[in-house]
C-alpha positions as CSV (number, residue, x, y, z in Angstrom):
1,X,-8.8,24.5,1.3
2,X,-12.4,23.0,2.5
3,X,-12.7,19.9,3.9
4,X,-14.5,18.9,0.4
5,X,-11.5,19.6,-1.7
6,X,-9.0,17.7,0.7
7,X,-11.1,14.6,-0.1
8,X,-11.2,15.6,-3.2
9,X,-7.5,16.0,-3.6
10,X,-6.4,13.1,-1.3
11,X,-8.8,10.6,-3.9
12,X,-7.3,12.1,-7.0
13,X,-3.8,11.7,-5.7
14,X,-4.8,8.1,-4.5
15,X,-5.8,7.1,-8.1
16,X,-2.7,8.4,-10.0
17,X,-0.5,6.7,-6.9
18,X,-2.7,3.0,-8.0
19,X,-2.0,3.7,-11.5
20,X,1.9,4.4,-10.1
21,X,1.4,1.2,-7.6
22,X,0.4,-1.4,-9.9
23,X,3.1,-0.1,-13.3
24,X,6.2,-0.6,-10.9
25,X,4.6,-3.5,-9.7
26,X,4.1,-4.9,-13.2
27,X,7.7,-4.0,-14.4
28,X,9.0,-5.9,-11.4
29,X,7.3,-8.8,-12.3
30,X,8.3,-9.2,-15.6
31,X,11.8,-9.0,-15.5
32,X,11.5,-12.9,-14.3
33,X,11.5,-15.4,-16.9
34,X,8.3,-16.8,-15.7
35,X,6.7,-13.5,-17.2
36,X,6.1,-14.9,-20.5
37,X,4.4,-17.8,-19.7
38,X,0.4,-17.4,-20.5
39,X,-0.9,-18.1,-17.3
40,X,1.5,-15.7,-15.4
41,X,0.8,-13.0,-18.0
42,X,-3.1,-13.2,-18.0
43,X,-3.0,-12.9,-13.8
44,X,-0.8,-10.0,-14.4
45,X,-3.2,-8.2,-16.9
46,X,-6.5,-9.4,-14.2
47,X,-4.4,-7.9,-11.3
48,X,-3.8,-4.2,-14.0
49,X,-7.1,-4.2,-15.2
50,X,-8.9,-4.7,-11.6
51,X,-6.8,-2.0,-10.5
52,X,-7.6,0.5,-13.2
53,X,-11.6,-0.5,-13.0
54,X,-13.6,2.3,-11.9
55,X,-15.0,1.6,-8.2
56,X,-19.1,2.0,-8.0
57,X,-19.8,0.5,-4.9
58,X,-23.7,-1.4,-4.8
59,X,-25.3,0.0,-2.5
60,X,-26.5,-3.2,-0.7
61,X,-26.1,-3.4,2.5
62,X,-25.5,-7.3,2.1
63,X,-22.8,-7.1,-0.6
64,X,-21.3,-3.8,0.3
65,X,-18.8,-4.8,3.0
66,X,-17.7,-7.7,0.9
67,X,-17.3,-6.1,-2.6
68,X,-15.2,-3.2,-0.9
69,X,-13.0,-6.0,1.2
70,X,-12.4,-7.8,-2.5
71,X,-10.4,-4.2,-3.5
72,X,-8.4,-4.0,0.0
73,X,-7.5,-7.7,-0.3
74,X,-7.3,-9.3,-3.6
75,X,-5.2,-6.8,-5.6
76,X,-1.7,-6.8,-2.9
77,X,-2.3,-10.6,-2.1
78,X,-2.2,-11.3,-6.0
79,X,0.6,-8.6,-6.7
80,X,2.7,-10.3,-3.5
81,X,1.8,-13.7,-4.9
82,X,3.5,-13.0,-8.3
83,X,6.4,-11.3,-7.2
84,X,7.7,-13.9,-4.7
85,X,7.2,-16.8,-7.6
86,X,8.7,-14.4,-9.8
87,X,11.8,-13.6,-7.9
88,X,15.1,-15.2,-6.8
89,X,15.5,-13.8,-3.6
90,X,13.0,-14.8,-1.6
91,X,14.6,-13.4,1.6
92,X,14.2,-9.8,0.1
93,X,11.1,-10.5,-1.6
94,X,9.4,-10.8,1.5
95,X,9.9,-7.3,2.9
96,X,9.0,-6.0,-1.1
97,X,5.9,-7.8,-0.9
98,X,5.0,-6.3,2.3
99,X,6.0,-3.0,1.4
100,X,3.8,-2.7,-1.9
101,X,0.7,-4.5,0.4
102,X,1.1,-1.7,2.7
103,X,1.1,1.0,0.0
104,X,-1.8,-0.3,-1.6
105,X,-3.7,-0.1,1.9
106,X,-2.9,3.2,2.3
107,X,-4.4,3.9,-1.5
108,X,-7.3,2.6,-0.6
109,X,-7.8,4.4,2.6
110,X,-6.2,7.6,0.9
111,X,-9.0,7.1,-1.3
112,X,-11.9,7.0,0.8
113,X,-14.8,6.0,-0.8
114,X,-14.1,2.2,-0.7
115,X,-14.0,2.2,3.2
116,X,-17.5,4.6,3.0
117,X,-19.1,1.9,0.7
118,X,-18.4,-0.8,3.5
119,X,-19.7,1.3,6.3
120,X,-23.1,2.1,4.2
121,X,-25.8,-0.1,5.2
122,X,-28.7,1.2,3.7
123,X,-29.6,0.6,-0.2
124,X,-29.8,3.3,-2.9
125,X,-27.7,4.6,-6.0
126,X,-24.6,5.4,-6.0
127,X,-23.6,8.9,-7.3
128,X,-21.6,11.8,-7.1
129,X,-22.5,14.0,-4.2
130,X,-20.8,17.2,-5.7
131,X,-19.7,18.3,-9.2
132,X,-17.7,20.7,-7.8
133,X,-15.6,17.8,-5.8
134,X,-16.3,14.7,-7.4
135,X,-17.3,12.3,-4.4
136,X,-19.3,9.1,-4.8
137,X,-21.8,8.1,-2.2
138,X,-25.1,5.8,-1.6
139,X,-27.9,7.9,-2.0
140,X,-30.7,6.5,0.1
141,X,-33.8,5.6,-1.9
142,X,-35.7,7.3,1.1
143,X,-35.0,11.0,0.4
144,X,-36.2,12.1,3.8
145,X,-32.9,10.8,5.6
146,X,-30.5,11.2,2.5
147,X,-28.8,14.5,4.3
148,X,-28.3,13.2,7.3
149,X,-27.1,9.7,5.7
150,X,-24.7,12.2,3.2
151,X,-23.5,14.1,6.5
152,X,-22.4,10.3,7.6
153,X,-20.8,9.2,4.5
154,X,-18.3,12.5,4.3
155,X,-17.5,11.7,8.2
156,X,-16.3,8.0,7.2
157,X,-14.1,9.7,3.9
158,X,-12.7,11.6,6.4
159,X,-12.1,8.8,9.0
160,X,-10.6,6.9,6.1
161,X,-7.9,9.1,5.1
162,X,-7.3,10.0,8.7
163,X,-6.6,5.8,8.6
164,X,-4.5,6.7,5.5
165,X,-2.5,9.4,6.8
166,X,-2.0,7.4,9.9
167,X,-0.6,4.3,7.7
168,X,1.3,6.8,5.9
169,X,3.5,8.2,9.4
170,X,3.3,4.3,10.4
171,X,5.0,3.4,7.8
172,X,8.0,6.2,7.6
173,X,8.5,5.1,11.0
174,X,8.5,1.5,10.6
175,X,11.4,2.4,7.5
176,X,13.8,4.8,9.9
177,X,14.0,2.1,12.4
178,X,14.5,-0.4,10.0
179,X,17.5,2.4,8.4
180,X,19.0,2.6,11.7
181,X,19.3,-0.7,12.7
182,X,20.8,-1.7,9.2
183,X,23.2,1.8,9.6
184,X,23.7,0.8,13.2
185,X,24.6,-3.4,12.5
186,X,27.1,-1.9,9.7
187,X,28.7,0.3,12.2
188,X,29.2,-2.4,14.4
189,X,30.7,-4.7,11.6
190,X,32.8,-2.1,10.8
191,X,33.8,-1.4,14.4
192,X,34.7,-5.5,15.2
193,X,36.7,-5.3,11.6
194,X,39.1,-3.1,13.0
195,X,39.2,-4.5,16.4
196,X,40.6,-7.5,14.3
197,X,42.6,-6.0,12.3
198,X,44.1,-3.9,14.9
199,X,44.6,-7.3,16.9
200,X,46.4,-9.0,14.1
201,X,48.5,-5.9,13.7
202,X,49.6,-6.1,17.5
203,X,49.9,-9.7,17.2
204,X,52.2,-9.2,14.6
205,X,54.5,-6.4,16.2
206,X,54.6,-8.9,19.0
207,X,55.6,-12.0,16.8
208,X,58.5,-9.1,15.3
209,X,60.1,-7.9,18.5
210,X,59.8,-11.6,19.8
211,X,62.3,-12.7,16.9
212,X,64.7,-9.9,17.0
């Protein structure tokens, strides 16, 4: 597989995976009570339907960085936002909350084109730069740079799912520490449990042969 079709696969996978992202997200949220209150329910629909919208980045070098920052940003601190008012728990809420902001980073970069829109800084239209592999760019209005400019663009997809794929290892190492020093605390528990019991045992046997 091409370097093309990678891309091509990683963004296609990165858009089922949002649609994925944003249902469990929804059905977490509404098993609170606070769920059918209007308010509460028309952030929640914002929040899906901002998520499903198509990206088509502008093409200006003075809006770009910004409107692709709005995606990274505004959809996890929304979705955290809701699900800590929403639950009980706050404690564990916390660590959800930063779990499902971390997954939807790694969309995003998984994606691609949302970090190549906020590196563009030159104006132009955006379409697709093959049918074959369905990838969006900025094509320059000044044809005599646009292949070099296109060359650029597939380098940052590419540096953008690298970031992805980085996030991804990050963040199954982050959760087998986090495994083994929960396995490793309940060992210990376990361990000081017996110690006692085994003391109050002795204690016990002691108390026994002291009375006979």
């Amino acid at each position: 597989m091409d370097n093309t079709n990678l891309r091509s696969t990683l963004q296609t996978s990165s858009n089922a995976l949002r649609r994925k992202w944003i249902s469990e997200v929804k059905s977490e949220i509404e098993k609170s009570p606070l769920s059918s209150y209007v308010v509460f329910s028309l952030v929640l629909a914002g929040l899906e339907k901002l998520v499903e919208v198509e990206f088509a980045c502008p093409c200006n070098p003075r809006w770009n960085a910004l409107f692709a920052a709005i995606f990274f940003i505004l959809p996890p601190v929304i979705a955290c936002v809701l699900i800590y008012i929403s639950r009980e728990k706050k404690k564990d809420t916390v660590f959800f909350s930063f779990v499902q902001a971390m997954v939807w980073q790694i969309l995003m970069f998984l994606d691609g084109q949302y970090f190549a829109c906020a590196k563009t800084n030159w104006s132009g239209r955006f379409v697709i730069i093959d049918k074959a592999a369905p990838l969006k760019w900025c094509e320059p209005t000044n044809r005599n740079s646009s292949q070099d400019l296109m060359i650029k663009t597939q380098r940052w997809f590419f540096d953008s799912q690298v970031v992805g794929i980085g996030l991804v290892f990050a963040g199954l190492t982050l959760f087998a520490v986090y495994k083994t020093i929960i396995i490793c605390k309940c060992c210990t528990t376990e361990e000081q449990v017996q110690e006692e019991n085994s003391s109050i045992c002795q204690q016990d046997q002691n108390q026994d042969s002291s009375a006979i």
